[in-house]
C-alpha positions as CSV (number, residue, x, y, z in Angstrom):
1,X,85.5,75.4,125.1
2,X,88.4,76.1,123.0
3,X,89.0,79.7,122.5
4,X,88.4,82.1,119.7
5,X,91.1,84.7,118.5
6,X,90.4,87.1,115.9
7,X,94.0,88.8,114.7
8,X,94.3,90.6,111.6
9,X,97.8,90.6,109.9
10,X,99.2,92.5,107.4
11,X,100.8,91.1,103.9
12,X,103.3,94.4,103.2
13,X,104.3,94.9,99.8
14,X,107.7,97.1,98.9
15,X,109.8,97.0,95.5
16,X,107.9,93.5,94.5
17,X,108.8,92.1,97.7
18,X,107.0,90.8,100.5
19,X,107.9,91.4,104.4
20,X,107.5,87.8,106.5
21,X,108.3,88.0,110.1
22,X,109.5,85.3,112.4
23,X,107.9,84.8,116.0
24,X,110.0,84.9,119.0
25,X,112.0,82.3,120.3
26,X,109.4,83.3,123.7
27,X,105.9,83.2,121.7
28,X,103.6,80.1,120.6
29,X,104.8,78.6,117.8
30,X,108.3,79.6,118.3
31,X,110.4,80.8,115.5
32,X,107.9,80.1,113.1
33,X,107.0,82.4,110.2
34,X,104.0,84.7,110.0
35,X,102.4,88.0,108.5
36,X,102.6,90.8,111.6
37,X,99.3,91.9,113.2
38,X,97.9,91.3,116.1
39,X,94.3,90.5,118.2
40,X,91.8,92.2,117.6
41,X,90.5,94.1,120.8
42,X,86.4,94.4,121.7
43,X,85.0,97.0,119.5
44,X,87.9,97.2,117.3
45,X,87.8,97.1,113.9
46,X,90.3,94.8,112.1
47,X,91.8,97.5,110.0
48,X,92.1,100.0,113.1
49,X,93.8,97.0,114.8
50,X,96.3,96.6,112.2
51,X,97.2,100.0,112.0
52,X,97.8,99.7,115.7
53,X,99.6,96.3,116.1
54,X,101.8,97.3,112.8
55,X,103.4,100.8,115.2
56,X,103.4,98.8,118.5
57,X,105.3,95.5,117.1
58,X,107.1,96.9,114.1
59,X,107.2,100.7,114.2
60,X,105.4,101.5,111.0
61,X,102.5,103.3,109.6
62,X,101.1,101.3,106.5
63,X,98.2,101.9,104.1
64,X,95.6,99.6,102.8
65,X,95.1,98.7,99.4
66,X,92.9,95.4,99.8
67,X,91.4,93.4,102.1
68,X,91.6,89.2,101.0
69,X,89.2,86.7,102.3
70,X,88.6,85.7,106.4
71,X,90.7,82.3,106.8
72,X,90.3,80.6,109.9
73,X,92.3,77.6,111.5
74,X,91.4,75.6,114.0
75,X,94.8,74.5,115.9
76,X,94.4,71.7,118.9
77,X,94.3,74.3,121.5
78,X,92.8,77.5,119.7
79,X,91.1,78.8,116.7
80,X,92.0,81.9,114.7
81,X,90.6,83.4,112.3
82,X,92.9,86.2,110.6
83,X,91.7,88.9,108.8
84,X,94.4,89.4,106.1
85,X,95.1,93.1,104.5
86,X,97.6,94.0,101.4
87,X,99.2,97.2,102.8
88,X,102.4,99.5,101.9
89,X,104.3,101.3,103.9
90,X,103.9,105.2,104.4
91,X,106.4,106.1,107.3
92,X,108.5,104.7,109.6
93,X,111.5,102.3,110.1
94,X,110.9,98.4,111.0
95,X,112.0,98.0,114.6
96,X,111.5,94.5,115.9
97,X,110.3,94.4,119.2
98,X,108.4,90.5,119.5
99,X,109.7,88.9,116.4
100,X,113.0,87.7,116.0
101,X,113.9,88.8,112.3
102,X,112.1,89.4,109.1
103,X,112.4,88.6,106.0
104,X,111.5,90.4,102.1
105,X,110.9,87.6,99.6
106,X,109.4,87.3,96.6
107,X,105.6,86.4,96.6
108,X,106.3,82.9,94.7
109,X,109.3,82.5,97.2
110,X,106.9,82.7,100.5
111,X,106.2,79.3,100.7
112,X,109.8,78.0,101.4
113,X,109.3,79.1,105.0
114,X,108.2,77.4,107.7
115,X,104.6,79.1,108.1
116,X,102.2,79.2,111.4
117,X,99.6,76.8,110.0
118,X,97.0,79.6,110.3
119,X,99.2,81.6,108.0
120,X,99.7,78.8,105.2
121,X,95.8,79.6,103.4
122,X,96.3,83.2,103.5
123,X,99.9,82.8,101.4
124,X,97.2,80.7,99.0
125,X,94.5,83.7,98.5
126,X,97.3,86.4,98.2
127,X,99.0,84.8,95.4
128,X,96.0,84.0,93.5
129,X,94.9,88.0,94.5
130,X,97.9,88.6,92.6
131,X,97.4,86.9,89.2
132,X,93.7,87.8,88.8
């Protein structure tokens, strides 16, 4: 049976920008680009997770100002489903310690990186979050 991930991630917003993180040269899917977060443990909720994996991997405290649809993606291997939050952040000073750099883009500029695939729909439902 293939396993089952849950990971929420976090879309940050700061000045019009958004923050877009790049995985390890050491991690699955090397190199590629995602939103930061992590699994979500047994009996965690997504947000207390995000809050969590956002000090651990990046230093930060964020707030949340939306939650955007579940997207899941089923990759050869594994399925995730993230649980995507719109956040800003309240303290703190991003210090990478998993990914190898990050990025702040403009939203209609996001999809000129090379996205996990799992990432790709959640880009999607955040821009159209956006213009409604």
């Amino acid at each position: 049976m293939i396993p089952h991930i849950h990971v929420a991630c976090a879309i940050i917003e700061q000045d019009g920008l958004v923050l877009a993180a790049q995985r390890g040269s050491t991690m699955k899917m090397p190199l590629q680009w995602e939103f930061p977060g992590g699994k979500i443990d047994p009996g965690e909720s997504a947000e207390a997770c995000l809050l969590r994996e956002l000090e651990e991997e990046l230093g930060i405290q964020v707030g949340v100002k939306q939650s955007l649809p579940l997207s899941t993606h089923r990759y050869p291997s594994l399925t995730v489903t993230l649980y995507p939050f719109v956040c800003v952040i309240l303290s703190g000073n991003i210090v990478l310690q998993e990914h190898a750099s990050v990025l702040w883009m403009p939203p209609e500029k996001l999809n000129s990186l090379d996205w996990t695939e799992a990432d790709v729909p959640v880009i999607s439902s955040y821009l159209a979050s956006r213009n409604s």
